[in-house]
C-alpha positions in Angstrom: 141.1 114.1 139.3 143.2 111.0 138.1 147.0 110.6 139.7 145.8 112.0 143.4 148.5 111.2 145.8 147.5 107.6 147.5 150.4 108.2 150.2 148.6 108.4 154.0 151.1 111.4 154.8 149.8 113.2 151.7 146.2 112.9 152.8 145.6 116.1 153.4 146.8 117.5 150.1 144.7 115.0 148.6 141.8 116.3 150.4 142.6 120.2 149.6 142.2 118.9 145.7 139.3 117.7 146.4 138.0 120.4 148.5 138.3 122.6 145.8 135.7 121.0 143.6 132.2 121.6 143.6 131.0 118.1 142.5 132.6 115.1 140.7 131.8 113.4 137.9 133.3 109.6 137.8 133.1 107.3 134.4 134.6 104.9 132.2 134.4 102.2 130.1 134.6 98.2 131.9 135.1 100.5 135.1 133.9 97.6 137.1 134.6 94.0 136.8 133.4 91.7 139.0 136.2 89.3 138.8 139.0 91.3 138.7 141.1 91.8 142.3 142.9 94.6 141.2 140.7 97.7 141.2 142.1 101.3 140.2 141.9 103.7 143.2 141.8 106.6 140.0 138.4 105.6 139.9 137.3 104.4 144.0 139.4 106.4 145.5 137.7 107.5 148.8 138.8 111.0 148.7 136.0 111.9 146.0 133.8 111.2 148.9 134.2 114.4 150.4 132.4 116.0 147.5 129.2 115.0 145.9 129.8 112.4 143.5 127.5 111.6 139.9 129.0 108.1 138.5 128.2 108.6 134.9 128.2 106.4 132.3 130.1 102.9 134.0 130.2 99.6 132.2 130.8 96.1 133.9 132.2 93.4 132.1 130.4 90.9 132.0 132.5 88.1 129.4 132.9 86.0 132.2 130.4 84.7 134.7 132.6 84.6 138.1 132.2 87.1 140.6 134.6 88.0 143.3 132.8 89.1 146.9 135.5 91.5 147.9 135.3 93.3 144.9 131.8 93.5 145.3 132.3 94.6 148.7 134.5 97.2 147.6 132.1 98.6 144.9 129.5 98.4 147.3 131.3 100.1 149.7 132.2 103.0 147.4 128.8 103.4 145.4 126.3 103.0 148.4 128.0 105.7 150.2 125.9 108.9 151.2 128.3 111.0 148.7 126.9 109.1 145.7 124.0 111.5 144.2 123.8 109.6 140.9 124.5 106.3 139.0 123.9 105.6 135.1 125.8 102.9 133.1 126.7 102.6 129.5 124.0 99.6 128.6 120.8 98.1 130.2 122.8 94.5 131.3 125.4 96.6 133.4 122.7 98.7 135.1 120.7 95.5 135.7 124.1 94.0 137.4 124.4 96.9 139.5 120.8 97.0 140.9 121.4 92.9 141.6 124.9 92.7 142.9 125.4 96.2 144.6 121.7 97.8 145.5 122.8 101.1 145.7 120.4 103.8 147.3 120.1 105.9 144.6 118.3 104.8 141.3 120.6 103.0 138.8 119.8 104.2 134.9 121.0 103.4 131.6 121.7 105.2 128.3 123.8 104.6 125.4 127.4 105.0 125.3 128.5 108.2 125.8 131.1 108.3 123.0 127.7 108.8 120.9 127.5 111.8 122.6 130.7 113.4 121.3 130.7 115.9 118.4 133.4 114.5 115.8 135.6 116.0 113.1 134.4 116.1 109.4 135.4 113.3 107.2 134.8 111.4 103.5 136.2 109.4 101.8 138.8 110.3 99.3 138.5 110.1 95.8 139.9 106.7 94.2 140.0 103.8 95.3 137.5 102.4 98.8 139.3 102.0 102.0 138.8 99.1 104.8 139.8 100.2 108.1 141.1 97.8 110.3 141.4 97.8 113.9 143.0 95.8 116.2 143.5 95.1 119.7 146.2 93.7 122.2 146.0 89.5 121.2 147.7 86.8 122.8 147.9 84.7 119.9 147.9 86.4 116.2 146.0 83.6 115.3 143.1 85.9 116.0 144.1 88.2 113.0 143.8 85.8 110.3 140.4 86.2 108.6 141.3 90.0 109.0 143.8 89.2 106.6 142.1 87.0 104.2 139.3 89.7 104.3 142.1 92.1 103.7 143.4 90.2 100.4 139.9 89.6 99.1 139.0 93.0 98.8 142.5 94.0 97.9 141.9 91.8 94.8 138.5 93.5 94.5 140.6 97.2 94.1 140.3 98.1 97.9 143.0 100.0 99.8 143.9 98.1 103.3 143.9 100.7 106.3 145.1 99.6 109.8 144.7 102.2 111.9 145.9 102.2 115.5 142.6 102.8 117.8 144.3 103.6 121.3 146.4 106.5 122.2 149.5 106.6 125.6 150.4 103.1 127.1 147.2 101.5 125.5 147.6 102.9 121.7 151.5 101.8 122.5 150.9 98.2 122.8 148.2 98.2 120.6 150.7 99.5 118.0 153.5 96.5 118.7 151.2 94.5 118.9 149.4 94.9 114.6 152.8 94.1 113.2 151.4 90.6 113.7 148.8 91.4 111.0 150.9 91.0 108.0 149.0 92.4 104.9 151.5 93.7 102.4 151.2 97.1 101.6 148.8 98.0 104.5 148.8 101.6 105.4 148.9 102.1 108.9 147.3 105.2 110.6 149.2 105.8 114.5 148.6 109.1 116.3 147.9 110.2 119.4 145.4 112.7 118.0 142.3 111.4 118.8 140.8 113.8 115.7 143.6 112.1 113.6 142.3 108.9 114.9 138.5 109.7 114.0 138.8 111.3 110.7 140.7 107.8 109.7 138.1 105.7 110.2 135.5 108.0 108.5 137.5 108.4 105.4 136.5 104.3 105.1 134.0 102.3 103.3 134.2 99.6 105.7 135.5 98.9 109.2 136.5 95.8 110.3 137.3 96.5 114.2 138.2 94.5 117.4 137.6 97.4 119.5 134.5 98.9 120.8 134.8 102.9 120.6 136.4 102.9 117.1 132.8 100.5 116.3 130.8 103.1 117.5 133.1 105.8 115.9 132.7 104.3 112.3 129.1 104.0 112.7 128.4 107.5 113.5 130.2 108.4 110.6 127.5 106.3 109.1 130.5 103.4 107.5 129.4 100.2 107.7 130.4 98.3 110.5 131.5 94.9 111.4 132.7 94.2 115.3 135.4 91.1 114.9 135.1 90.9 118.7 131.8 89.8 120.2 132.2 90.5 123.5 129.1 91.9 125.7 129.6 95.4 125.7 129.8 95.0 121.4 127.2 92.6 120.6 125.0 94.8 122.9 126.1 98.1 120.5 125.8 96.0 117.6 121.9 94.9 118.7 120.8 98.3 119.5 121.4 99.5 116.1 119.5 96.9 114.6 122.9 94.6 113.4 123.2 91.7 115.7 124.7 89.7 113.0 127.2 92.4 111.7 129.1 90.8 115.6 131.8 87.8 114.8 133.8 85.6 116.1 137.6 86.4 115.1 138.2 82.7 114.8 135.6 81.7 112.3 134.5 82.5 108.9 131.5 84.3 109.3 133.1 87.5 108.1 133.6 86.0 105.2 130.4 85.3 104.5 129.4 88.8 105.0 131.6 90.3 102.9 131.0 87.4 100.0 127.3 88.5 100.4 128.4 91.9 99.8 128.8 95.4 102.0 126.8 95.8 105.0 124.6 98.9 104.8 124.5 101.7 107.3 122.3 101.7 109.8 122.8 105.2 110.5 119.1 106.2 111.3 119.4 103.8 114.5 123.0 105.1 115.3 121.4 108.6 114.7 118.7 107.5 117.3 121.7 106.7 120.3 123.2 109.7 119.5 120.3 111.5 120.4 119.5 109.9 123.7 123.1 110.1 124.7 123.5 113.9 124.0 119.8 113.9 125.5 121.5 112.3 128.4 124.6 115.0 128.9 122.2 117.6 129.3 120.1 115.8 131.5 123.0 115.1 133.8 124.3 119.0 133.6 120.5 120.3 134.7 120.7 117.5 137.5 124.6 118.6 138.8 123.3 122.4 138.3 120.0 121.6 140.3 122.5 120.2 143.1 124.7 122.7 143.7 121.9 125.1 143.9 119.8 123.0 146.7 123.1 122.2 148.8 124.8 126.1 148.4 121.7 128.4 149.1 124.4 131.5 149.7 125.3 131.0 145.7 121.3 130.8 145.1 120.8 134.6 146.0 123.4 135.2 143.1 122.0 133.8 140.5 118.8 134.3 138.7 118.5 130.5 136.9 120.3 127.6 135.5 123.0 128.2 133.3 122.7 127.6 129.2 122.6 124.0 128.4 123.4 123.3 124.8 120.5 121.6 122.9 121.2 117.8 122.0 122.4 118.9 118.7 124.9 120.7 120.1 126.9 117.7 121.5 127.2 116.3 117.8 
């Protein structure tokens, strides 16, 4: 549904689209931040509106503590509207946001990121020598990739091979891309595709990931590789607490790294990663029976036609 026309003369073809869909499911990663004028109409574009709406899966982002009341009004506008049938956020704190700061009049749930959810291609490592996967993210200053390199060169001496791969695809993957030349590591293999498959199987061929970026964190760790976040923000240090490794969440600018790695590899905690996985595909389903159970109560005509729900995968079946 992303890329609707937003001109006023193309309203009505923007309504047609819309008309033609049963029900809309709306999610995303820091959807919502409170301080943040700009607000992308992909995501509250009042269009959907027409439709019944399930808002699945939302984060706020919450690593600053300023709010801005017109883009709470907006929010507020858009997710206390009649058309809203549902609202579940990635993590407890962005639920608990939602239910303070925008009180919408359906119930407001959590469950673990949905990326958990996702079924993901086989990988191991190959034979030879370990890998660490490094990932970066967009920096102001490449101050903020040092200890990645002095990491780097300690367990290069140690008889590791150095992995950068590139954890965005389009525009984002782009700059992301420009952007790790400021990582200097000689000899670094560097891993860029727009295959998000490609992108996956990289970082479970490693022994260890070192990553500045969420979703390749919670990648790694389903592929049960230890894990270190080099980029405590909210949404991160929450992932890292729920699988039991608070501590495995540093600062880029210190040396606590360091002292992990001196202290030796991390293990997995995969049985806790396994858990999330669980409750998120547990979740999908959930949210399918709920759309399913919808359509049914507000399109009695299609009722007469059908004799029950349709199939919904088991858990297992999302991963």
């Amino acid at each position: 549904m992303a890329g609707l026309p937003r001109q006023p003369y193309l309203s009505a073809l923007r309504n047609e689209y819309v008309d033609m869909m049963d029900a809309i499911v709306m999610g995303g990663g820091d959807l919502l931040c409170p301080y943040r004028e700009a607000i992308d109409r992909d995501f509250i574009n009042p269009a959907y509106l027409r439709r019944p709406v399930y808002v699945a899966g939302i984060g706020v982002e919450r690593n600053r503590p300023d709010i801005s009341d017109s883009v709470v009004q907006r929010w507020s506008d858009f997710l206390r509207h009649e058309s809203i049938h549902f609202i579940s956020n990635r993590d407890r704190g962005s639920a608990d946001w939602l239910r303070e700061h925008i009180r919408p009049h359906v119930p407001v749930s959590d469950h673990p990121d949905l990326v958990l959810a996702l079924p993901l291609p086989k990988a191991k490592p190959p034979e030879g020598k370990p890998i660490v996967g490094l990932v970066t993210r967009h920096i102001k200053h490449s101050k903020e990739y040092r200890i990645l390199e002095k990491a780097s060169a300690y367990l290069a001496d140690k008889g590791w091979r150095v992995r950068h791969v590139i954890g965005g695809v389009g525009p984002h993957g782009a700059k992301d891309f420009e952007n790790a030349k400021l990582l200097e590591f000689p000899g670094k293999e560097v891993v860029y595709t727009e295959d998000l498959d490609g992108i996956s199987r990289a970082l479970g061929e490693c022994s260890l990931v070192l990553s500045m970026k969420l979703h390749t964190t919670i990648v790694a760790a389903m592929y049960g590789v230890p894990t270190i976040s080099v980029n405590p923000v909210v949404k991160a240090r929450a992932f890292m607490a729920a699988i039991g490794r608070r501590d495995l969440a540093v600062p880029s600018m210190s040396d606590a790294l360091m002292d992990i790695l001196h202290a030796g590899i991390p293990a997995s905690p995969l049985d806790e990663v396994n858990k999330l996985k669980h409750e998120a595909a547990v979740f999908m389903g959930d949210l399918s029976r709920r759309i399913w159970s919808d359509f049914i109560r507000y399109n009695p005509t299609v009722a007469r036609h059908v004799s029950a729900e349709p199939a919904i995968p088991s858990p297992l079946a999302f991963y």
